[in-house]
C-alpha positions as CSV (number, residue, x, y, z in Angstrom):
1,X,-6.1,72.5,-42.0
2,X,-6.3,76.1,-43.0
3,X,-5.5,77.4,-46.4
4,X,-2.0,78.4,-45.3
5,X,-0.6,75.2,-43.5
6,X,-2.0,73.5,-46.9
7,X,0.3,75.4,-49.1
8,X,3.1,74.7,-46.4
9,X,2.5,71.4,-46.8
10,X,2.0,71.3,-50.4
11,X,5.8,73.1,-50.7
12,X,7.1,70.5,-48.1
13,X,5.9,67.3,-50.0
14,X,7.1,68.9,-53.2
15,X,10.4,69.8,-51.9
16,X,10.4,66.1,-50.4
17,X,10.0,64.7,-54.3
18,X,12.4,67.3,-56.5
19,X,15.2,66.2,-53.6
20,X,14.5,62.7,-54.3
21,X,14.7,63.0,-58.3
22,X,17.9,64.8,-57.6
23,X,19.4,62.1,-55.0
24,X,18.3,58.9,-57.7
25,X,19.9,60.9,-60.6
26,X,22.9,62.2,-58.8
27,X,23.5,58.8,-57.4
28,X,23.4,57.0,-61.1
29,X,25.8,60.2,-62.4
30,X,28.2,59.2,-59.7
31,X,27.9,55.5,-60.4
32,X,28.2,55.6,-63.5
33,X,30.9,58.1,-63.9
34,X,32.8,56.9,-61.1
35,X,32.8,60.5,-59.5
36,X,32.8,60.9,-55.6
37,X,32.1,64.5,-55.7
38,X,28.2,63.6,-57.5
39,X,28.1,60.8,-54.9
40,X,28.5,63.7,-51.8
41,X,25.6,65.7,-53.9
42,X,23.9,63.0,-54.0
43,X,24.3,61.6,-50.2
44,X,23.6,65.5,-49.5
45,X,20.3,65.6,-51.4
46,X,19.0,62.8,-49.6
47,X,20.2,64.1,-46.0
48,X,18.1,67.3,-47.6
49,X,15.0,65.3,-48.1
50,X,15.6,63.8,-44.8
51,X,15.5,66.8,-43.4
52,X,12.5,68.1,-45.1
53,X,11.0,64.7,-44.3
54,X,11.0,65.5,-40.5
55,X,9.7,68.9,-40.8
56,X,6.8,67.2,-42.2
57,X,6.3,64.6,-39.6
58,X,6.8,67.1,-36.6
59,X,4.7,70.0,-38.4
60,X,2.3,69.2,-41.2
61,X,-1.8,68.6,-40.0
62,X,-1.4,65.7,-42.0
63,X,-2.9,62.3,-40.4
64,X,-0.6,59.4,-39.1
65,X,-1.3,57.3,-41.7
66,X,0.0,59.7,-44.4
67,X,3.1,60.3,-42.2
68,X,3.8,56.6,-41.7
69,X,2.9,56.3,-45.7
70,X,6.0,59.2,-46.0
71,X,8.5,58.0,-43.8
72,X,8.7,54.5,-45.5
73,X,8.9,56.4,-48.9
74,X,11.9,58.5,-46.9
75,X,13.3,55.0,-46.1
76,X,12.9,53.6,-49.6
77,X,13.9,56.4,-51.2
78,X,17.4,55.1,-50.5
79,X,17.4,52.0,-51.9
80,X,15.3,52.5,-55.2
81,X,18.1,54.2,-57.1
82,X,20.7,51.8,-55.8
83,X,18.4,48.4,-57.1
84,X,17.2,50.2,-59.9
85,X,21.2,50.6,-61.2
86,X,22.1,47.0,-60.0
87,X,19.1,45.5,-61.7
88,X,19.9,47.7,-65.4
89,X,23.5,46.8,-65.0
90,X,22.9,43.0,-64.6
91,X,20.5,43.4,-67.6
92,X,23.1,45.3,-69.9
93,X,26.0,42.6,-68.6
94,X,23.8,39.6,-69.8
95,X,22.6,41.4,-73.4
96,X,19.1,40.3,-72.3
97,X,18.0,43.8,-74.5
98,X,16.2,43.8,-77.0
99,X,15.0,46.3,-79.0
């Protein structure tokens, strides 16, 4: 790998991350504030990180295992935000908080 295509990559799997914070926490916004324009930011963040995603796997030097290792992250990165909500608002619904 030279130095460049290591700062390409670096960018592309940070890029990957930020639009995968921004999808979970423009998903919960919408959810929670019942708002279908945050829900089309969020869908569009994630078809963003997609997109990323495959620039990744068709041009980083990285190995196949750390490409496999990134597309099932893609994949879950999907569901995390939408089980993570379900899961907090079954706990809040049953006041199993404590503080």
């Amino acid at each position: 790998m030279t130095p460049m295509g290591f700062v390409i990559d670096a960018i592309g799997l940070g890029l990957f991350a930020l639009l995968g914070g921004a999808y979970g926490l423009l998903y919960a916004a919408s959810e929670l504030r019942a708002e279908r324009r945050l829900a089309r930011f969020a869908l569009a963040s994630y078809a963003a990180q997609s997109s990323v995603l495959l620039a990744i796997l068709a041009f980083s030097a990285l190995g196949p295992i750390w490409k496999v290792f990134l597309l099932a992250s893609g994949i879950a990165y999907y569901f995390i935000p939408r089980a993570t909500l379900r899961y907090l608002k079954n706990l809040h619904a049953s006041g199993e908080i404590h503080s």
